[in-house]
Structure formats: C-alpha cells, structure tokens
C-alpha positions in Angstrom: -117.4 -75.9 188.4 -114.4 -73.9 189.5 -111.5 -73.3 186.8 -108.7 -72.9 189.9 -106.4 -75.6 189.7 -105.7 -77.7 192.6 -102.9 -76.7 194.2 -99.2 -78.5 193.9 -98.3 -78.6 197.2 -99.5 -79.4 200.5 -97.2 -78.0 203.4 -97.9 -79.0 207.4 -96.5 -77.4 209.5 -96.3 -78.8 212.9 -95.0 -75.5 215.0 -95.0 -76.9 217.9 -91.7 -78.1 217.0 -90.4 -75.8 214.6 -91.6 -73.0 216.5 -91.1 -70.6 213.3 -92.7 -70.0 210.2 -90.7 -68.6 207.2 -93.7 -65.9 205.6 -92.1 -65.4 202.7 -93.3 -68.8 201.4 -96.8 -68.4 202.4 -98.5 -66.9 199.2 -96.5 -69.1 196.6 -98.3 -70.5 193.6 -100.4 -73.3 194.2 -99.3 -73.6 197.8 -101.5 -74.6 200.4 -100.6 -74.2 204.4 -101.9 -75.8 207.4 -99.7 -74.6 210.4 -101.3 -76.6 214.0 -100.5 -75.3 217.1 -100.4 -77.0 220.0 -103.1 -76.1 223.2 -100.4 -73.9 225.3 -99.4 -72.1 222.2 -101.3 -68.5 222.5 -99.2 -66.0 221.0 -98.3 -65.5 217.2 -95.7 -62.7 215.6 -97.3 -59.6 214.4 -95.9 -60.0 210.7 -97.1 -63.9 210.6 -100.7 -63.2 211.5 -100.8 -60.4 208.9 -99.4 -62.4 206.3 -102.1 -65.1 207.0 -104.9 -62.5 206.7 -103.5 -61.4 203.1 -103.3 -65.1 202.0 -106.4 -66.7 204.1 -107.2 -68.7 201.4 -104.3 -70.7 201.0 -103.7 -71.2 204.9 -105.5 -73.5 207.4 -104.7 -72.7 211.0 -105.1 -75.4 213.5 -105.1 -74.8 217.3 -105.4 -77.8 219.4 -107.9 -77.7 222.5 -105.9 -79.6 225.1 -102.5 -81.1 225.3 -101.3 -84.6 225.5 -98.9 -87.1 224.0 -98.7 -86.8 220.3 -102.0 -85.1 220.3 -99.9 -82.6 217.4 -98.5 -85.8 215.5 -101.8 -87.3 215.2 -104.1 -84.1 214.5 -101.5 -83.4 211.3 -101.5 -87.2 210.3 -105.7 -86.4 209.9 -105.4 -83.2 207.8 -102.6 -84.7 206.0 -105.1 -88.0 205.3 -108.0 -85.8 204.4 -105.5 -84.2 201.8 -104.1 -87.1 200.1 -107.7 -88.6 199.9 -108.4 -85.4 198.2 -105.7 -84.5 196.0 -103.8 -87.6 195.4 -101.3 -86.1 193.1 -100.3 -83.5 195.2 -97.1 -83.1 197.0 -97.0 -83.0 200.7 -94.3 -81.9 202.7 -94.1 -82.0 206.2 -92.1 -78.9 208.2 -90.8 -80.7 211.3 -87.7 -81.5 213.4 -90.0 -84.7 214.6 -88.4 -87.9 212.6 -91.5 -89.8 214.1 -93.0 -88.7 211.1 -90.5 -90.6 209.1 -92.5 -93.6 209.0 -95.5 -91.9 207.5 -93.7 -90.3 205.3 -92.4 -93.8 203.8 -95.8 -95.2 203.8 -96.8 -92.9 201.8 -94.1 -93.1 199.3 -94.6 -96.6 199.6 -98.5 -95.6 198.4 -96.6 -93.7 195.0 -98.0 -90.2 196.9 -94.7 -88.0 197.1 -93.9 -86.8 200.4 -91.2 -85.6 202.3 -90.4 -84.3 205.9 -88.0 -81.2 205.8 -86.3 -79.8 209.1 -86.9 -76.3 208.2 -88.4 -74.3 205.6 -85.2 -73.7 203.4 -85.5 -77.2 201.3 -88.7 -76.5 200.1 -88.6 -76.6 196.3 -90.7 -73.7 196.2 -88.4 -71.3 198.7 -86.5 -68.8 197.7 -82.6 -68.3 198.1 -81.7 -68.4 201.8 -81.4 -64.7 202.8 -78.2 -63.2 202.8 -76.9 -65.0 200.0 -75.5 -63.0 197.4 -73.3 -65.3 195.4 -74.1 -65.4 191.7 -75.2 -68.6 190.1 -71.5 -70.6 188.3 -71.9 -70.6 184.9 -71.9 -73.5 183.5 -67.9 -74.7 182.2 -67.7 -75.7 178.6 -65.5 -78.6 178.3 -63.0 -78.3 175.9 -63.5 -80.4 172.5 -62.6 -84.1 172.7 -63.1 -83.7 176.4 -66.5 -85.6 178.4 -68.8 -83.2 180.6 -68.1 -84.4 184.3 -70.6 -86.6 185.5 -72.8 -85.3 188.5 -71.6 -87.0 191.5 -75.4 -87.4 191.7 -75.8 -89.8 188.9 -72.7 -91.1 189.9 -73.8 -91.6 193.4 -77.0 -93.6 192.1 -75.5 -95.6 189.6 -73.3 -97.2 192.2 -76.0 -97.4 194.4 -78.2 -99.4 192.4 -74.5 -101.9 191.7 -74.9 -102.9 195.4 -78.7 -103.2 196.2 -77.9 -105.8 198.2 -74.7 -104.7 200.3 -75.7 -100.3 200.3 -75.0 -98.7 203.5 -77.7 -99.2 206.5 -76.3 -95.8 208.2 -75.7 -92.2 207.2 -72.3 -92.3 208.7 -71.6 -95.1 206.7 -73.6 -94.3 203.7 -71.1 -90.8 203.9 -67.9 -92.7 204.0 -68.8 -94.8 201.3 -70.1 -91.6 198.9 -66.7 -89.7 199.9 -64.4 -92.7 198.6 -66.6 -92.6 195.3 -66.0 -88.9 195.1 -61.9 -89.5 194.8 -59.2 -88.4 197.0 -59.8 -84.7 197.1 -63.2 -84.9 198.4 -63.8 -84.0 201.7 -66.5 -84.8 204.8 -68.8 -82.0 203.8 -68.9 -82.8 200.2 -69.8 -86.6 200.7 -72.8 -85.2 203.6 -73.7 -82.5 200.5 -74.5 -85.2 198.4 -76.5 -87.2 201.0 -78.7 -84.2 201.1 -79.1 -84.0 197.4 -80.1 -87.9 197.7 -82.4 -87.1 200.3 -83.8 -83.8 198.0 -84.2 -85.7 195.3 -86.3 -88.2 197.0 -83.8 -91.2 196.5 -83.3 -91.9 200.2 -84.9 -91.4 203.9 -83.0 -90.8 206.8 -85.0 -91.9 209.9 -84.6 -92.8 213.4 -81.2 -93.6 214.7 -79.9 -92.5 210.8 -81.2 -95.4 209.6 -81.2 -95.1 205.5 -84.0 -96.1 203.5 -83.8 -96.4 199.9 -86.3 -95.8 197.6 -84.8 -97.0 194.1 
C-alpha cells in the first residue's frame, strides 16, 4: 500500500470557457488537475504542455471527441463524480466563468463535500500573489491599552447575518447595500462588494444565476 497521501484538492478546469490556464499552480502540493477540452479545441501553448509533461502525474487532460450542447458541463460533472466518490474529503474547485455549475456546486455542499466554482485561477487558496504585486503585507496595528481590537467586518458581517435569517438579502446588489450601511458612513461601494467576495471565499454564500444569494450558515 502506497504511503502518498491523497491529495487536498481537486481542480476542473473547464477551458473551454476559461480558455487559460495559470501554470504556475500546476505542481502545488497535493493538487490534482483535470483540464477538458472541448472537440474543436486543437492547439495548446508551448509553456502549458511542458509544464504538464514535468507534473504528469498530477494532471488529467480530457479532450472531448465531438461537440454538442453541454457535452463539456456534463463530461466535468463525471470526473468530478468519480472524484468525490473517491476522495470524499477532498476539496474540489471548479475553474469556470459557467454559473450553470452553480447548482452542482450547492448540491454538493448541501452533501457536506466542500466545493466551490472560481471565475479564474487567482482565488484559489493554493495561488500565489497575483503577479505584479509588490505591496508588502500591513502589519498588524496594536491597539492602544484600554482600547478593543476592531472587529473584522467579516465576523461582523456574519453575526448580522445570522440576526436576520429570515429577512437576508435575496440579491448581491442588495446583499451590497445592506453590508455597506453595516460598514458605517465612510465605507464605500467597493468595500461593501470586497466583503461579499470574502463571504463568498470563505464559503458562507453562493452567488448564482441572475445574482441570486445562497446562504450556507
């Protein structure tokens, strides 16, 4: 019996969609890849194939035989199945622009099998910092004595959540609003849609279809 642990995550890549494949993820720790293609797709970059060759054994590459009508969507949901049924504990994350994938994504969740669907490559918990960044991590502020550590407008954001279970937003636009009046005066648009992402990160909330929000505790 092998002594290789199974790997952590599961990553589908449906680039037929995304169209672009971010190599310097492929060959993290206990990462596995499967990137499908779809039937008309023939040609690959140069430094993507060679980075497949150095880490074959972490990367499953699909190409469909023929074409049709979510023939992609429903080739990933059968690797994707296999998967689960084989590592149960595993997280899968699904690299697509496609929010018909949503729905599987909640099942699955619904299932206690963490999942996500991420538009691009950059929110994967395992990527790097997005190239080009050079800002230095903030250190952390020590508040003076007698004073309270400011809350994290995430915790602050779910503790007011779970207040109105029965009233929460049905609609990012909404949900926004609503998280940028909690956040005081000073906030502004993009900090209220920052914190939506976080939500969304964190696995708290799904945005489908139509920006309907779904919320998961």
């Amino acid at each position: 019996m092998s002594d290789t642990p199974a790997p952590l995550h599961h990553v589908f890549v449906d680039f037929e969609n995304i169209h672009h494949v971010d190599v310097s993820v492929i060959g993290a720790r206990s990462v596995n890849f499967t990137i499908l293609l779809g039937a008309s797709q023939t040609r690959l970059d140069v430094g993507l194939v060679e980075k497949l060759l150095a880490h074959a054994a972490s990367v499953q590459l699909i190409r469909l035989a023929s074409s049709g009508r979510n023939a992609l969507d429903l080739t990933l949901a059968y690797y994707l199945g296999r998967t689960v049924s084989t590592h149960p504990a595993a997280s899968i994350h699904i690299i697509s622009k496609d929010t018909g994938f949503d729905p599987l994504v909640e099942h699955l969740r619904s299932r206690h099998i963490h999942a996500r669907r991420h538009d691009g490559f950059d929110t994967l918990p395992f990527s790097g910092q997005p190239k080009g960044s050079t800002i230095a991590p903030e250190a952390p502020k020590t508040p003076k004595a007698g004073t309270a550590a400011p809350e994290d407008p995430l915790i602050r954001a779910l503790g007011h959540l779970r207040k109105i279970v029965a009233t929460r937003p049905k609609r990012k636009r909404t949900l926004v609003s609503q998280l940028r009046t909690l956040l005081g005066k000073d906030a502004t648009e993009a900090d209220a849609v920052s914190l939506v992402e976080r939500l969304q990160q964190a696995g708290h909330i799904t945005i489908g279809e139509k920006d309907v929000v779904t919320y998961h505790d």
